[in-house]
Backbone atoms as SQL, in Angstrom:
CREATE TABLE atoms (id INTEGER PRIMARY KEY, chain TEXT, resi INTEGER, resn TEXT, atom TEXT, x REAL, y REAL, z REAL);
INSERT INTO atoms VALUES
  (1, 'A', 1, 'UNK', 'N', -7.240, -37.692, 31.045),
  (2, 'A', 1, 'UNK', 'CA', -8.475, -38.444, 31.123),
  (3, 'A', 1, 'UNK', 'C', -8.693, -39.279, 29.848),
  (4, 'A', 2, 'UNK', 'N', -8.407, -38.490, 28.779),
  (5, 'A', 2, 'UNK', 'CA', -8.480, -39.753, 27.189),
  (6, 'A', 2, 'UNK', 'C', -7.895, -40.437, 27.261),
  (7, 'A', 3, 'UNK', 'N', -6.475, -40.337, 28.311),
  (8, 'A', 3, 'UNK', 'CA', -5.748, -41.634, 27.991),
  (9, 'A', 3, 'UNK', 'C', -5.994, -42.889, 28.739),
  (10, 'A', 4, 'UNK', 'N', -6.324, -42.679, 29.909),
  (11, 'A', 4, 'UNK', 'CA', -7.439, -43.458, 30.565),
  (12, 'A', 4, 'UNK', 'C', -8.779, -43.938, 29.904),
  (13, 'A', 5, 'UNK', 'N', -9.499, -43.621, 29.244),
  (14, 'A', 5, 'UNK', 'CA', -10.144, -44.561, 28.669),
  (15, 'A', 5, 'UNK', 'C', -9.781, -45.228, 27.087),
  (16, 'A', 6, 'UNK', 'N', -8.706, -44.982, 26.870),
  (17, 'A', 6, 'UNK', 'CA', -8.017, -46.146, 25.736),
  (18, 'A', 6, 'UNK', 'C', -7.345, -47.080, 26.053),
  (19, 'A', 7, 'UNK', 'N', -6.429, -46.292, 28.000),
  (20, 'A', 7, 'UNK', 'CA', -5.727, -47.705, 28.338),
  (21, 'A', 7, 'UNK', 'C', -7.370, -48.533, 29.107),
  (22, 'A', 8, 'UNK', 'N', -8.374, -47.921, 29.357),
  (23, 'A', 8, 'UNK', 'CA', -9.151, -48.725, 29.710),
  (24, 'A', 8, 'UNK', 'C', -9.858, -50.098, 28.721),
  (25, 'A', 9, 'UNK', 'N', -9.923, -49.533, 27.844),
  (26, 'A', 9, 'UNK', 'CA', -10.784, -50.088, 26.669),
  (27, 'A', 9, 'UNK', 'C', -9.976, -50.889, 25.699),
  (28, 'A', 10, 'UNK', 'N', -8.423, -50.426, 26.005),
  (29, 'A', 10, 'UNK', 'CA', -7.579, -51.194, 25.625),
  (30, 'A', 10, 'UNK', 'C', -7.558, -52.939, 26.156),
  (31, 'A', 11, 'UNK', 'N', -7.345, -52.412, 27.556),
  (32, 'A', 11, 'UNK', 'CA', -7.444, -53.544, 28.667),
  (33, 'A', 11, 'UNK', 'C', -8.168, -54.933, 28.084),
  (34, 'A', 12, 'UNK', 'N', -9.698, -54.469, 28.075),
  (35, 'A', 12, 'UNK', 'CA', -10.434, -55.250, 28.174),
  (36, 'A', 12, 'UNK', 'C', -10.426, -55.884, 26.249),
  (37, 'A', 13, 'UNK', 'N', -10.203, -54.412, 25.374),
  (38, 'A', 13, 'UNK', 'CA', -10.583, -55.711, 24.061),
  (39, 'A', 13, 'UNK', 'C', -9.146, -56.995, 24.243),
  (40, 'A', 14, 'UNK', 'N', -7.821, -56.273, 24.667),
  (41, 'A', 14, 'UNK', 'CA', -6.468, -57.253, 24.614),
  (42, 'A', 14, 'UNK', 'C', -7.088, -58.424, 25.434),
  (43, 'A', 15, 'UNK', 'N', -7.627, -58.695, 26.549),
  (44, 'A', 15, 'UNK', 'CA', -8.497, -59.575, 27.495),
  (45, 'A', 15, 'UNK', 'C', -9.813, -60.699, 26.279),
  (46, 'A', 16, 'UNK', 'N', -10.263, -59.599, 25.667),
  (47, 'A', 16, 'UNK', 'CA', -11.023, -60.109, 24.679),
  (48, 'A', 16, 'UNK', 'C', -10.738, -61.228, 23.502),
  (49, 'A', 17, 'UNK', 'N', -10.191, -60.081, 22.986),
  (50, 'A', 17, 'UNK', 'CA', -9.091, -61.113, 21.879),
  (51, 'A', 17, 'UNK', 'C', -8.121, -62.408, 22.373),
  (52, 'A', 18, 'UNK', 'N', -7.605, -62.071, 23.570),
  (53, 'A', 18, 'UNK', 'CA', -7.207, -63.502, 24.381),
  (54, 'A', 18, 'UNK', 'C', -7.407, -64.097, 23.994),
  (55, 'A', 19, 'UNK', 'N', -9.015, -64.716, 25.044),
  (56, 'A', 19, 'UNK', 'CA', -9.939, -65.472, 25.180),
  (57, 'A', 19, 'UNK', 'C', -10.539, -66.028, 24.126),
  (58, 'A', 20, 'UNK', 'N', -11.110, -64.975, 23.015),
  (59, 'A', 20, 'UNK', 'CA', -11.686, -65.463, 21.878),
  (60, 'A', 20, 'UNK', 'C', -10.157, -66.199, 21.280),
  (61, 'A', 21, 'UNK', 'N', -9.046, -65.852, 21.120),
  (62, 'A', 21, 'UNK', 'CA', -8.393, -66.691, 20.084),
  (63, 'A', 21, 'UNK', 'C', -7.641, -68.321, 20.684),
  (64, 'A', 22, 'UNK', 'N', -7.957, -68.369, 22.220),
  (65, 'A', 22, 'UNK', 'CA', -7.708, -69.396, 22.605),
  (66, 'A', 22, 'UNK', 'C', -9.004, -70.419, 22.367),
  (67, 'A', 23, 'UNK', 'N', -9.902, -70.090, 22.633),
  (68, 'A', 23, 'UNK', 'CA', -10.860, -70.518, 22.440),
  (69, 'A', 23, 'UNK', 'C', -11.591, -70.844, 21.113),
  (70, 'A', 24, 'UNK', 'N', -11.113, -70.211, 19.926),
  (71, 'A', 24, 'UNK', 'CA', -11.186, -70.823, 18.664),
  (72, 'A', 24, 'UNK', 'C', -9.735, -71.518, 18.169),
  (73, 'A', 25, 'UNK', 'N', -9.491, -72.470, 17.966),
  (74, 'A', 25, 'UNK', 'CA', -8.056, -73.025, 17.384),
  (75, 'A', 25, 'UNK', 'C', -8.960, -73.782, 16.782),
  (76, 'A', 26, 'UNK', 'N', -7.719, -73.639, 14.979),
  (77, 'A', 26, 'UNK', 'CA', -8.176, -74.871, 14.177),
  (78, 'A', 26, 'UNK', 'C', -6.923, -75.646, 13.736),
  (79, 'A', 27, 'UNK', 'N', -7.034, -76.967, 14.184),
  (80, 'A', 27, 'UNK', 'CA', -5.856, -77.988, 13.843),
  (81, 'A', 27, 'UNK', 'C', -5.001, -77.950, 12.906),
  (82, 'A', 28, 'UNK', 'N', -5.737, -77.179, 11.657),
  (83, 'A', 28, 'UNK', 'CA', -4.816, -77.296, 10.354),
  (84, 'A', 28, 'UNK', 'C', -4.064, -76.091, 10.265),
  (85, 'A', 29, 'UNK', 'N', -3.397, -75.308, 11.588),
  (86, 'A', 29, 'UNK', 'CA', -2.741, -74.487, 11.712),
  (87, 'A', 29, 'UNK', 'C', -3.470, -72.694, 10.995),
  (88, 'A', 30, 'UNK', 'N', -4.627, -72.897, 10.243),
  (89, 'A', 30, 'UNK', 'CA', -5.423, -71.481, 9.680),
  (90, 'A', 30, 'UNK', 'C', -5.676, -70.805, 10.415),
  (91, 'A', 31, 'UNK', 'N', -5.048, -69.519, 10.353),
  (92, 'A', 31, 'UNK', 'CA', -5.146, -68.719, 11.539),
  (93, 'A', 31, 'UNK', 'C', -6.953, -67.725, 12.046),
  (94, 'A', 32, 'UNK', 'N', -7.391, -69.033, 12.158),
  (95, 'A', 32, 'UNK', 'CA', -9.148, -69.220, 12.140),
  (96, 'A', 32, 'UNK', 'C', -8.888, -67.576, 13.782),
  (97, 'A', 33, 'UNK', 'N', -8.943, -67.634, 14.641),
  (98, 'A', 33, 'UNK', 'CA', -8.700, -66.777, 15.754),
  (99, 'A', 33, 'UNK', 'C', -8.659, -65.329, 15.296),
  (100, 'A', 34, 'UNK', 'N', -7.153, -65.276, 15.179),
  (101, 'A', 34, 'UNK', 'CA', -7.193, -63.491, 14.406),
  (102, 'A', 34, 'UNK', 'C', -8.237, -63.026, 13.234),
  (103, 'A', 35, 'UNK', 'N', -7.953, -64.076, 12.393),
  (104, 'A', 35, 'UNK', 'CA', -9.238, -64.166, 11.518),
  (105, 'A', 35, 'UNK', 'C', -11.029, -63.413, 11.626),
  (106, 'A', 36, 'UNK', 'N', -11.486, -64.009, 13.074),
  (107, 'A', 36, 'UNK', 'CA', -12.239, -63.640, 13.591),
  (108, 'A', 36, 'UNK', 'C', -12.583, -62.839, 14.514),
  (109, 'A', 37, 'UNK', 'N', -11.370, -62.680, 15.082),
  (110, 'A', 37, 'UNK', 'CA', -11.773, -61.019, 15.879),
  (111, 'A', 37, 'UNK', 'C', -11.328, -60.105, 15.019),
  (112, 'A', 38, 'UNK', 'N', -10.816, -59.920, 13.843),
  (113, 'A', 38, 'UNK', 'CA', -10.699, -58.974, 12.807),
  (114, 'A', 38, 'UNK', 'C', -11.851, -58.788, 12.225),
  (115, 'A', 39, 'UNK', 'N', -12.484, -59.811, 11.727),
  (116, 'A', 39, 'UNK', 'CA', -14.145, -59.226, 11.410),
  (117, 'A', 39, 'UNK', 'C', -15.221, -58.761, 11.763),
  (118, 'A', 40, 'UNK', 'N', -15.111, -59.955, 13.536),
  (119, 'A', 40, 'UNK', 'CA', -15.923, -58.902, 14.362),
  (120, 'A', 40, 'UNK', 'C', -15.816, -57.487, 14.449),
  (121, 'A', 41, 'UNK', 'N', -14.439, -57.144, 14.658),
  (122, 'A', 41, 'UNK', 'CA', -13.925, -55.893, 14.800),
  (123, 'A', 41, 'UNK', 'C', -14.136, -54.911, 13.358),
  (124, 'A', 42, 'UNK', 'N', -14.453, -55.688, 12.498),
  (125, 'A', 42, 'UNK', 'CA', -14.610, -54.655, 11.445),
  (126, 'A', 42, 'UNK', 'C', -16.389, -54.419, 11.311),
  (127, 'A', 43, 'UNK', 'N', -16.722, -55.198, 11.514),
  (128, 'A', 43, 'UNK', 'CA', -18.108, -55.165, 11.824),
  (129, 'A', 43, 'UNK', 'C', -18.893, -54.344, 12.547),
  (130, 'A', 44, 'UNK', 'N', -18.223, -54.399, 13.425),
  (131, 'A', 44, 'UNK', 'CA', -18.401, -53.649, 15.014),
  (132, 'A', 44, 'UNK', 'C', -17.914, -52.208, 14.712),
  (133, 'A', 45, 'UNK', 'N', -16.633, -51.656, 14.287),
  (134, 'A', 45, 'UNK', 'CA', -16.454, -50.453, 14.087),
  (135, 'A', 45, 'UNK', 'C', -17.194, -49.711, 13.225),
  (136, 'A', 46, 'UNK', 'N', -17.157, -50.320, 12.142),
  (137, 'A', 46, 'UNK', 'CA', -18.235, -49.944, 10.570),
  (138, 'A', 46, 'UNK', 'C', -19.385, -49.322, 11.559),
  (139, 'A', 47, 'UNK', 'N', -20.263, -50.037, 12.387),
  (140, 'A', 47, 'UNK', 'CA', -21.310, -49.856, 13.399),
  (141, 'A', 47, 'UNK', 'C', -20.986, -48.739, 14.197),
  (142, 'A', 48, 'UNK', 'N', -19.914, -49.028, 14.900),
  (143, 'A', 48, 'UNK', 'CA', -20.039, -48.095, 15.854),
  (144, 'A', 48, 'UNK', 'C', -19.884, -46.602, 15.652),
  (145, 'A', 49, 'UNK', 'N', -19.006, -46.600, 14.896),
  (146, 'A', 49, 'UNK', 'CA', -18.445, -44.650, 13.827),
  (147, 'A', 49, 'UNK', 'C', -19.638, -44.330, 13.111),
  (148, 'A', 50, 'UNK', 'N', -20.491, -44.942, 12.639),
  (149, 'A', 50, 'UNK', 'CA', -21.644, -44.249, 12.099),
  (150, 'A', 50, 'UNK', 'C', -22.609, -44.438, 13.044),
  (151, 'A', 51, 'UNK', 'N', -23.094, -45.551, 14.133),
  (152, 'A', 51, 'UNK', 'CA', -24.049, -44.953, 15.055),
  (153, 'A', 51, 'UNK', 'C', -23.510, -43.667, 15.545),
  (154, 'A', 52, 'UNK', 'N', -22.477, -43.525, 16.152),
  (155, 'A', 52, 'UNK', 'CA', -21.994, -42.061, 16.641),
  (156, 'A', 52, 'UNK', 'C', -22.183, -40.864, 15.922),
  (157, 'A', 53, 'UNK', 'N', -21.792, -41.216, 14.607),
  (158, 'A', 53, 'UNK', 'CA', -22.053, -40.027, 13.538),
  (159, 'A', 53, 'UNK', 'C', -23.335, -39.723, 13.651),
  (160, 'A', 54, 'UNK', 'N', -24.136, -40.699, 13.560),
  (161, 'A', 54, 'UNK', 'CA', -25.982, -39.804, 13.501),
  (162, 'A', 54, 'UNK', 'C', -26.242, -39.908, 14.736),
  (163, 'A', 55, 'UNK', 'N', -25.819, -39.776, 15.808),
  (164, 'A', 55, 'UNK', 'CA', -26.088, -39.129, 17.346),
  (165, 'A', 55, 'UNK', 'C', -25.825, -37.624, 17.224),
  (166, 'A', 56, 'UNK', 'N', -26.840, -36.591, 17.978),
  (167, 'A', 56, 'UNK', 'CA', -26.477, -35.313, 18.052),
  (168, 'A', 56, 'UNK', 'C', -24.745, -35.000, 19.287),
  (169, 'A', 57, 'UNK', 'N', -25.407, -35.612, 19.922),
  (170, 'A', 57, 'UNK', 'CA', -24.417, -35.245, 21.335),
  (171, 'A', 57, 'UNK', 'C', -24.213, -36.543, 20.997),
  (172, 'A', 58, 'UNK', 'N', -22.348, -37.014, 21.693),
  (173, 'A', 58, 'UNK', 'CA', -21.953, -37.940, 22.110),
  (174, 'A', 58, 'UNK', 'C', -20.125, -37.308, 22.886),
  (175, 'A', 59, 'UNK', 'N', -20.506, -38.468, 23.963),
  (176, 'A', 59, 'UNK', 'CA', -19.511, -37.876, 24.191),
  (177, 'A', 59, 'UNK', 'C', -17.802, -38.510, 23.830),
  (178, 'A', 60, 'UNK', 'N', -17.080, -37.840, 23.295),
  (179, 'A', 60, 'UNK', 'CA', -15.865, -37.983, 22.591),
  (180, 'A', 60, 'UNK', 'C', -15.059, -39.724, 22.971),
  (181, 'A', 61, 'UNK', 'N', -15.449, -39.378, 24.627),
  (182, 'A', 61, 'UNK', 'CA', -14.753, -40.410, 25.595),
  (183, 'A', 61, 'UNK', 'C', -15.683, -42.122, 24.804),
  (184, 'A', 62, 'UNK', 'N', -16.429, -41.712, 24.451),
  (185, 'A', 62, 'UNK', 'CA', -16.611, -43.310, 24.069),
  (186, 'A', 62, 'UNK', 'C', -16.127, -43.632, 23.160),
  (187, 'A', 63, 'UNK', 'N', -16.133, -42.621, 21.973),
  (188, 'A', 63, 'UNK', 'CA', -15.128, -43.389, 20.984),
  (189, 'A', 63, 'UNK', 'C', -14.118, -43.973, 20.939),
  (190, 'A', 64, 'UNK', 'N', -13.106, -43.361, 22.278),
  (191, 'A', 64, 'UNK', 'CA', -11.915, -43.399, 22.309),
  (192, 'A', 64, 'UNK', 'C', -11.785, -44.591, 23.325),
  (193, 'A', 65, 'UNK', 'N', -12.913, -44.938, 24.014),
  (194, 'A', 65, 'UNK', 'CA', -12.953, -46.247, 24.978),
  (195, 'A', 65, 'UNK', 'C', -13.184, -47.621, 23.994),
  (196, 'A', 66, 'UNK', 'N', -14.075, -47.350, 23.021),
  (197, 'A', 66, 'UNK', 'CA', -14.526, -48.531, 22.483),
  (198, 'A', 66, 'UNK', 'C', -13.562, -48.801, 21.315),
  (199, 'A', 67, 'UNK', 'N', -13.719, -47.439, 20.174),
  (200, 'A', 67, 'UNK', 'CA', -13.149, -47.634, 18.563),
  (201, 'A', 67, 'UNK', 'C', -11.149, -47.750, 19.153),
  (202, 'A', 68, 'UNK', 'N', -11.178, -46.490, 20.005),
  (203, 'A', 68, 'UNK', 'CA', -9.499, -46.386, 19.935),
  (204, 'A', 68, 'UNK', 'C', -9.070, -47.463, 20.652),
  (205, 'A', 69, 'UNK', 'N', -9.536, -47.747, 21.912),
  (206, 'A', 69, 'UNK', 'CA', -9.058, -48.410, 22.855),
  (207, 'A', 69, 'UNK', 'C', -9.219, -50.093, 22.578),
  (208, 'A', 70, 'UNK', 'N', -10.800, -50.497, 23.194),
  (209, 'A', 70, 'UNK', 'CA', -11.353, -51.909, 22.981),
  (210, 'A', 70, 'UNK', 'C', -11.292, -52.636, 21.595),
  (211, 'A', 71, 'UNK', 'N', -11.383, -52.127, 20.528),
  (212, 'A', 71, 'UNK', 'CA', -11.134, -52.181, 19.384),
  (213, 'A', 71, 'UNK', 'C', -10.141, -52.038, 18.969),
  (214, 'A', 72, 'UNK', 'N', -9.296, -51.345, 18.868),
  (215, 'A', 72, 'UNK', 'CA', -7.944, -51.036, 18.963),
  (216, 'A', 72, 'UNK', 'C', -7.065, -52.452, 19.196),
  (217, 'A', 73, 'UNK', 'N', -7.485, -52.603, 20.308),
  (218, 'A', 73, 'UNK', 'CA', -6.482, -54.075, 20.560),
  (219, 'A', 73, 'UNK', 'C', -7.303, -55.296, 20.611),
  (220, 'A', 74, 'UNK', 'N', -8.489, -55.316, 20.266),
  (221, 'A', 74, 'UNK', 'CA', -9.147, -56.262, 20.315),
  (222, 'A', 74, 'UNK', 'C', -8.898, -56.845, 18.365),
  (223, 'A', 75, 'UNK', 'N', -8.419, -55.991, 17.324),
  (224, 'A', 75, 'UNK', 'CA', -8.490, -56.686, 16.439),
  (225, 'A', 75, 'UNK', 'C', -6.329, -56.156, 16.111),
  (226, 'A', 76, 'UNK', 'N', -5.929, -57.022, 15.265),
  (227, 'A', 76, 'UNK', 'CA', -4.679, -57.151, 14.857),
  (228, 'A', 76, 'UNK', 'C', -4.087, -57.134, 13.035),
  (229, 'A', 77, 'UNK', 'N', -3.601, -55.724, 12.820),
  (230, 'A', 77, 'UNK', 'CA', -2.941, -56.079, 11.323),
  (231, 'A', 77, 'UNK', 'C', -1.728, -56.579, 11.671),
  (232, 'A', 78, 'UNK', 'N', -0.949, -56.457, 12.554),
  (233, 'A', 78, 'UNK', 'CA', 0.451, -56.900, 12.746),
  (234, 'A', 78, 'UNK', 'C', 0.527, -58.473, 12.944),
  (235, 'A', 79, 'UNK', 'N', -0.699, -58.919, 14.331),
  (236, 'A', 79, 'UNK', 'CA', -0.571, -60.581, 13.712),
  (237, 'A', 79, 'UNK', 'C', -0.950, -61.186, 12.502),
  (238, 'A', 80, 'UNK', 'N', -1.849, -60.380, 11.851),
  (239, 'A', 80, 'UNK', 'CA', -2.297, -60.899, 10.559),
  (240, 'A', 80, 'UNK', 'C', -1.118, -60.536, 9.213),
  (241, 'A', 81, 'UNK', 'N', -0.223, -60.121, 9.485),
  (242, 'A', 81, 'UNK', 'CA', 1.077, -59.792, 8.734),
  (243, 'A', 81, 'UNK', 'C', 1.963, -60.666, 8.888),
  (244, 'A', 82, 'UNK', 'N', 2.358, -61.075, 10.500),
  (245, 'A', 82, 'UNK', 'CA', 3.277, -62.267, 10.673),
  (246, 'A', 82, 'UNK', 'C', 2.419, -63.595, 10.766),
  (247, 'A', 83, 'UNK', 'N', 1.139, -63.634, 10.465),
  (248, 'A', 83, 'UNK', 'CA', 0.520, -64.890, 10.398),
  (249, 'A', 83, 'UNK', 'C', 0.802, -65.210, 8.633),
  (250, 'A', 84, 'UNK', 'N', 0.401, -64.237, 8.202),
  (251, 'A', 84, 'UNK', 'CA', 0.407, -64.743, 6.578),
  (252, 'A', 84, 'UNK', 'C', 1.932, -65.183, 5.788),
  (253, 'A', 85, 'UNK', 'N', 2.992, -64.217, 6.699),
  (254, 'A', 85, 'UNK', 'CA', 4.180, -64.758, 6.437),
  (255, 'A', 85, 'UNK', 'C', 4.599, -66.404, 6.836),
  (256, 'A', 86, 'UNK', 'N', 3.800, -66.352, 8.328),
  (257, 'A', 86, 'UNK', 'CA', 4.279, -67.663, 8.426),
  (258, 'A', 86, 'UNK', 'C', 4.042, -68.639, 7.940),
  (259, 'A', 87, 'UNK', 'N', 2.890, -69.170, 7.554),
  (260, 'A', 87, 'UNK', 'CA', 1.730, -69.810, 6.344),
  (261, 'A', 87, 'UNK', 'C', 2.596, -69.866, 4.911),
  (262, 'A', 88, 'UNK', 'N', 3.054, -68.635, 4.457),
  (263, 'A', 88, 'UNK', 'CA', 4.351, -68.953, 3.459),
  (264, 'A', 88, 'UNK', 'C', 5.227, -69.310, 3.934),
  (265, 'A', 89, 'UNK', 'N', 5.971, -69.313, 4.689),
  (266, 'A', 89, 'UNK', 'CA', 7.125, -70.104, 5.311),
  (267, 'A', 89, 'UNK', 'C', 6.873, -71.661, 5.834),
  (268, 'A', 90, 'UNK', 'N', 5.770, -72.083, 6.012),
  (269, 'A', 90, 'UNK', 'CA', 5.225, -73.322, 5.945),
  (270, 'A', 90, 'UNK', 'C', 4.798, -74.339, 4.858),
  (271, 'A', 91, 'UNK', 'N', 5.012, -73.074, 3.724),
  (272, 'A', 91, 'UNK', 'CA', 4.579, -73.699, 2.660),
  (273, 'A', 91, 'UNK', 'C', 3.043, -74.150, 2.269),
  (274, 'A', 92, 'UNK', 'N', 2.419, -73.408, 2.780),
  (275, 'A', 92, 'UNK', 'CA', 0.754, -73.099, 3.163),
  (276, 'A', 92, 'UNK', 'C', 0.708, -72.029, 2.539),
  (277, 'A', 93, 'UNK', 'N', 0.732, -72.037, 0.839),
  (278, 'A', 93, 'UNK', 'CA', 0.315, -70.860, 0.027),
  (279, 'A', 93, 'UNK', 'C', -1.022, -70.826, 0.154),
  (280, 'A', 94, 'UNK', 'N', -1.845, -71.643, -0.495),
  (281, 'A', 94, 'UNK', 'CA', -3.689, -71.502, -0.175),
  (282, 'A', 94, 'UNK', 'C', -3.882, -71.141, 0.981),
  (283, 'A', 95, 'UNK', 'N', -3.446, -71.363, 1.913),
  (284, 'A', 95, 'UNK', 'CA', -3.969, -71.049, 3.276),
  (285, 'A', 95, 'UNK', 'C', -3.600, -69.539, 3.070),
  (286, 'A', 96, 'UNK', 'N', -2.488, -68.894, 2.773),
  (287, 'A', 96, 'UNK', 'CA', -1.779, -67.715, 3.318),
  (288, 'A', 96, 'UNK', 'C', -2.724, -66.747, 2.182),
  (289, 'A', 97, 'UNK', 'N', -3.283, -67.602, 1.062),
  (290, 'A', 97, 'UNK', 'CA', -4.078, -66.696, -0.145),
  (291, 'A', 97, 'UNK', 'C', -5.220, -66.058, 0.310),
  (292, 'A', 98, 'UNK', 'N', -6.099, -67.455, 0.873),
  (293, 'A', 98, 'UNK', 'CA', -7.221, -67.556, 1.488),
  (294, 'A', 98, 'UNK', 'C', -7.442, -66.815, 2.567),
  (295, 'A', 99, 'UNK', 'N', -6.424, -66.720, 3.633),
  (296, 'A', 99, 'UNK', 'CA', -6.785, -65.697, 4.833),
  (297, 'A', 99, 'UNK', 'C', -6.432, -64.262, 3.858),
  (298, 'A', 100, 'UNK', 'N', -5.557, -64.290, 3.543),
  (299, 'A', 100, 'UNK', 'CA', -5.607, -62.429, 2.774),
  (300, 'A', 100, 'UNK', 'C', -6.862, -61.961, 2.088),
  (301, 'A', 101, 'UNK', 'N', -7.225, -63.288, 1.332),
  (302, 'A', 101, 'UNK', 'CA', -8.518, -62.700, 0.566),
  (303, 'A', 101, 'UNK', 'C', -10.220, -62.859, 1.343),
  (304, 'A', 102, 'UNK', 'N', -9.905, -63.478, 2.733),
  (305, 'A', 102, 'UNK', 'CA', -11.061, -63.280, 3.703),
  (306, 'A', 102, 'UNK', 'C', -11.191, -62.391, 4.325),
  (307, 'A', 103, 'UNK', 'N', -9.627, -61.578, 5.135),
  (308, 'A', 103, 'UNK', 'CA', -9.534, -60.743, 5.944),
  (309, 'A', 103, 'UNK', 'C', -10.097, -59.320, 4.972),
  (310, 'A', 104, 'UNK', 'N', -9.334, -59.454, 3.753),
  (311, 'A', 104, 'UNK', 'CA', -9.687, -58.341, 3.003),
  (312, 'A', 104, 'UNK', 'C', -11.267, -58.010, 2.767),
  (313, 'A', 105, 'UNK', 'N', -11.461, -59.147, 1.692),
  (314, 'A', 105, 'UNK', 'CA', -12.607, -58.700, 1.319),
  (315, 'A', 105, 'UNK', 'C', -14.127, -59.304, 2.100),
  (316, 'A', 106, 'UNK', 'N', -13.772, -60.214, 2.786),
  (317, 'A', 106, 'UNK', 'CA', -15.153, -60.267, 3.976),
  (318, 'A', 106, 'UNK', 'C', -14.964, -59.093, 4.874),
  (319, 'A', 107, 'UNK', 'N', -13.616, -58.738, 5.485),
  (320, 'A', 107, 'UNK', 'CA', -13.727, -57.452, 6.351),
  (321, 'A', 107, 'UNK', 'C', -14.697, -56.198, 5.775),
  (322, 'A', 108, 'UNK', 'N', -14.140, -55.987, 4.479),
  (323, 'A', 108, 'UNK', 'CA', -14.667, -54.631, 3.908),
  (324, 'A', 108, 'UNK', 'C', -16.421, -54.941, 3.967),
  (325, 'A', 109, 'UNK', 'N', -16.806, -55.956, 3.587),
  (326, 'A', 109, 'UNK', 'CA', -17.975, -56.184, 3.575),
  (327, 'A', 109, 'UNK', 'C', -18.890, -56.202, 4.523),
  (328, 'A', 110, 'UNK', 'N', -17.979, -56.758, 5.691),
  (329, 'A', 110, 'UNK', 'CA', -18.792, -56.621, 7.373),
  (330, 'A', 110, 'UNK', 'C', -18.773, -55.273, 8.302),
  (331, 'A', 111, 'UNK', 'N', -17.925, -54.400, 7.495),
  (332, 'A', 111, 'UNK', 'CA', -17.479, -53.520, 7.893),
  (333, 'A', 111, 'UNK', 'C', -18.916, -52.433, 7.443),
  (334, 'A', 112, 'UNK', 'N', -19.381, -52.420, 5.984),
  (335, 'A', 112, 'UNK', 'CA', -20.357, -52.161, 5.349),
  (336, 'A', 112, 'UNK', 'C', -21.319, -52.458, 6.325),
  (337, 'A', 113, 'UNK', 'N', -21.843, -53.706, 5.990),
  (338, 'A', 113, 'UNK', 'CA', -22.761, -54.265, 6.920),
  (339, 'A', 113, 'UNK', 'C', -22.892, -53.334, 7.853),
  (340, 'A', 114, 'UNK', 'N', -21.954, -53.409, 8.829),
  (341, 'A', 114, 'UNK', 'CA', -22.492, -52.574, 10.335),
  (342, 'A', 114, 'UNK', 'C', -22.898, -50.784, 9.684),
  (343, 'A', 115, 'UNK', 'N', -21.979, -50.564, 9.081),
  (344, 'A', 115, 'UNK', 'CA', -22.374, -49.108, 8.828),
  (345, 'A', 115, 'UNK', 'C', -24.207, -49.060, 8.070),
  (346, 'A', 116, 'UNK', 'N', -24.186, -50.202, 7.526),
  (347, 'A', 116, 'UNK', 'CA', -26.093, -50.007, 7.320),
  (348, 'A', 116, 'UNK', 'C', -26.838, -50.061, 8.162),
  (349, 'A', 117, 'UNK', 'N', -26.557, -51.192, 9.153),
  (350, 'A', 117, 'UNK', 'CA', -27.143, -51.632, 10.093),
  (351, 'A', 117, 'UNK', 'C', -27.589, -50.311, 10.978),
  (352, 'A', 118, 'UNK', 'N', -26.009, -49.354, 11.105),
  (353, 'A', 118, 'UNK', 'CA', -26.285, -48.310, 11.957),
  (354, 'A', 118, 'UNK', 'C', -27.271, -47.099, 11.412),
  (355, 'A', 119, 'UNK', 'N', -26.869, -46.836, 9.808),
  (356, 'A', 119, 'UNK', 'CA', -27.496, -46.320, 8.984),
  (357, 'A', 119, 'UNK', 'C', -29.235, -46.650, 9.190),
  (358, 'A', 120, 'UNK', 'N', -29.175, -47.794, 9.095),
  (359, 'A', 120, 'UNK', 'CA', -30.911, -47.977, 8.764),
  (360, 'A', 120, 'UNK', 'C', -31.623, -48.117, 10.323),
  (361, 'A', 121, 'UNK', 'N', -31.258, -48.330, 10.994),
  (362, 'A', 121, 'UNK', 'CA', -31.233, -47.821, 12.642),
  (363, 'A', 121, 'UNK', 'C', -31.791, -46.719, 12.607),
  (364, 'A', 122, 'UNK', 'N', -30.847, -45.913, 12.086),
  (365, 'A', 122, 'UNK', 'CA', -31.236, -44.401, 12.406),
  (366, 'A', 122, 'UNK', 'C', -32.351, -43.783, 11.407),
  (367, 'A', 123, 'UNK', 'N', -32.310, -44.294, 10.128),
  (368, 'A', 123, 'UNK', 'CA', -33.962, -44.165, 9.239),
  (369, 'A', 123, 'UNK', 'C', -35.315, -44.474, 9.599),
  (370, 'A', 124, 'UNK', 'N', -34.661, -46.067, 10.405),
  (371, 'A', 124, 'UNK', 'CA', -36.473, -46.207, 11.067),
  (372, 'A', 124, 'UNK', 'C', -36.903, -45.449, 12.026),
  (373, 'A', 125, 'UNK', 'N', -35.870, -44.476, 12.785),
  (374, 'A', 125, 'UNK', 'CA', -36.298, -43.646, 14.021),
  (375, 'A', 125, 'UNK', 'C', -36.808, -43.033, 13.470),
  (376, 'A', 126, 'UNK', 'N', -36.598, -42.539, 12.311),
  (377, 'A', 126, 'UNK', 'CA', -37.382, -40.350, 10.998),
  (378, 'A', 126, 'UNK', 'C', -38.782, -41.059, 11.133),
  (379, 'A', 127, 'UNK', 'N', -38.795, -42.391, 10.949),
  (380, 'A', 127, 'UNK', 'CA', -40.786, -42.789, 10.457),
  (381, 'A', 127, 'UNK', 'C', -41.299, -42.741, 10.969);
């Protein structure tokens, strides 16, 4: 049954990420797409592992639908590994600098973000 809802949740973020990275292209070859479902996705998880954490009951199966599964394949270190190589092999050092130092340190930051968001969520419920 767990594995059914990761290949479920799998399904739909790989469907996700598609769509979103066809649908963002930027001309000057910056890999603007992965870019952005990596942050969403860091955003979104940061959120989602700590709303869960301050839930009493939850049940296991969503984590593993949304964080393992939908998330899971909805964001990418492996294209963002052969994207940055390729960007050096293009001779697109700034570009290849610039996405490492967005993915990195805007991720960690959006990643934060959601975990307050979920955090302070759950403070205004105590008042």
């Amino acid at each position: 049954m767990k594995i059914l809802f990761v290949m479920l949740g799998g399904f739909f973020g790989a469907i996700s990420r598609y769509l979103l990275g066809v649908w963002i292209i930027m001309p000057t070859g910056f890999p603007i797409g992965t870019l952005t479902v990596n942050l969403i996705g860091c955003f979104i998880l940061g959120w989602l592992l700590t709303f869960i954490a301050t839930l009493r009951k939850v049940n296991p199966m969503i984590t593993l639908f949304f964080g393992t599964g939908f998330l899971g394949s909805f964001t990418t270190f492996s294209t963002f590994s052969v994207e940055v190589i390729q960007l050096i092999e293009d001779q697109k050092i700034g570009y290849a600098a610039l996405y490492m130092m967005l993915s990195l340190f805007v991720g960690l930051i959006l990643s934060y973000i959601g975990y307050r968001v979920a955090i302070t969520r759950k403070l205004g419920e105590k008042s």
